[in-house]
Structure formats: C-alpha cells, structure tokens
C-alpha positions in Angstrom: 0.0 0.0 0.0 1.1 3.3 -0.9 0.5 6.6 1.3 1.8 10.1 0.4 3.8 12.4 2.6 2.5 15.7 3.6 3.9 19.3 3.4 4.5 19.1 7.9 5.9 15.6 7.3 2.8 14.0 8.6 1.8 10.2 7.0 -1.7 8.6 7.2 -1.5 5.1 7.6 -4.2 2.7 5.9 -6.9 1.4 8.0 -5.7 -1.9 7.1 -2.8 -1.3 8.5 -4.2 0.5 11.1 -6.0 -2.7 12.2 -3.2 -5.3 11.7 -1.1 -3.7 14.1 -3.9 -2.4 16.2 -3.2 0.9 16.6 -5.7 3.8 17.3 -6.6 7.0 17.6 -4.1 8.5 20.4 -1.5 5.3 20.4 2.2 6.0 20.4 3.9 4.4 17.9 8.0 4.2 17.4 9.4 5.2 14.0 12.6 3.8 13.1 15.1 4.0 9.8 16.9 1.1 8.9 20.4 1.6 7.6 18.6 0.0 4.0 16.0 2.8 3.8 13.0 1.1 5.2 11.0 2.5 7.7 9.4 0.8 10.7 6.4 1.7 12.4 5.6 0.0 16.0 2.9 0.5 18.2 4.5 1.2 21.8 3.0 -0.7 24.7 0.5 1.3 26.8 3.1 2.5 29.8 0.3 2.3 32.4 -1.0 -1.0 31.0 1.9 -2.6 31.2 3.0 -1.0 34.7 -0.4 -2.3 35.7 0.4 -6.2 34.5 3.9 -5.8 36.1 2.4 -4.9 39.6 -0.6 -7.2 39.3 2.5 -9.9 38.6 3.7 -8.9 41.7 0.8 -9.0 43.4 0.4 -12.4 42.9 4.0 -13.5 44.0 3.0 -11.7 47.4 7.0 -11.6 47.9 6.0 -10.2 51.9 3.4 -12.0 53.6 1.7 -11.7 57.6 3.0 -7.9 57.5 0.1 -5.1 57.2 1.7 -2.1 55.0 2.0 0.1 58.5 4.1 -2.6 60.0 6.4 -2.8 57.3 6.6 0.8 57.4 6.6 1.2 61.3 9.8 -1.1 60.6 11.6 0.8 57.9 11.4 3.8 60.2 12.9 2.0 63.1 9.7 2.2 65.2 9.5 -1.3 66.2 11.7 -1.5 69.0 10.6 -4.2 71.5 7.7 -5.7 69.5 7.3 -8.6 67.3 6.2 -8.3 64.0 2.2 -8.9 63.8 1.5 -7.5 67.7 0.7 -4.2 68.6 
C-alpha cells in the first residue's frame, strides 16, 4: 500500500494497516530508519498498562506476607523496637 507524505511531514497510515497492528486514535507508535532505507512503524506498549500487568505480577508472588503495609513501614522507620512483627 502506498500513502503520500505531507507538506508538515505528517503520513496517514491505511486502516488496514491501522488494524493489523492495532493501533488507534491516540496510540504511540516508534518510527525507526533502517540503515537500507526502510521504515518501521511500531505501536509502543501502553506504559500504564503494562506498569499495571507488572504490579498485578507482583501482586500475585506476594514476595512479603503476615505484614500489614503500616508494619512494614513502622519497621523501615525504626519504630519497632521491643515488638514482634504482627502485635501491637
């Protein structure tokens, strides 16, 4: 498929291709010259999508478990003398 370059540099890409590589109104996408002349056109990953999948990853591994949030923060602060983790 053939498109046409604008005056301000701008290219519409074909629905069609629009479609195949699932891109949309608002996407990024990465634009990259090869040393041969092509051009490649990529649709960059939603950042707050994939933070998302990387901390409901994380989530699931539960790497702390039997602390509450304010105990493990209690005990990055220092605050715990004297007490055992889990007791008031």
């Amino acid at each position: 498929m053939a498109t046409k370059v604008t005056i301000k540099g701008q290219v519409t890409l074909p629905k069609k291709v629009r479609e195949a590589a699932g891109i949309g109104p608002g996407d990024r996408v990465e634009v990259r010259a090869t040393a041969t002349g092509a051009v490649l056109i990529e649709k960059k990953p939603d950042a707050l999508a994939e933070y998302e999948t990387r901390l409901r990853a994380l989530m699931a591994r539960r790497p702390i478990r039997g602390v509450t949030t304010d105990e493990l923060m209690e005990e990055s602060r220092g605050e715990t003398k004297g007490r055992t983790r889990g007791r008031k």
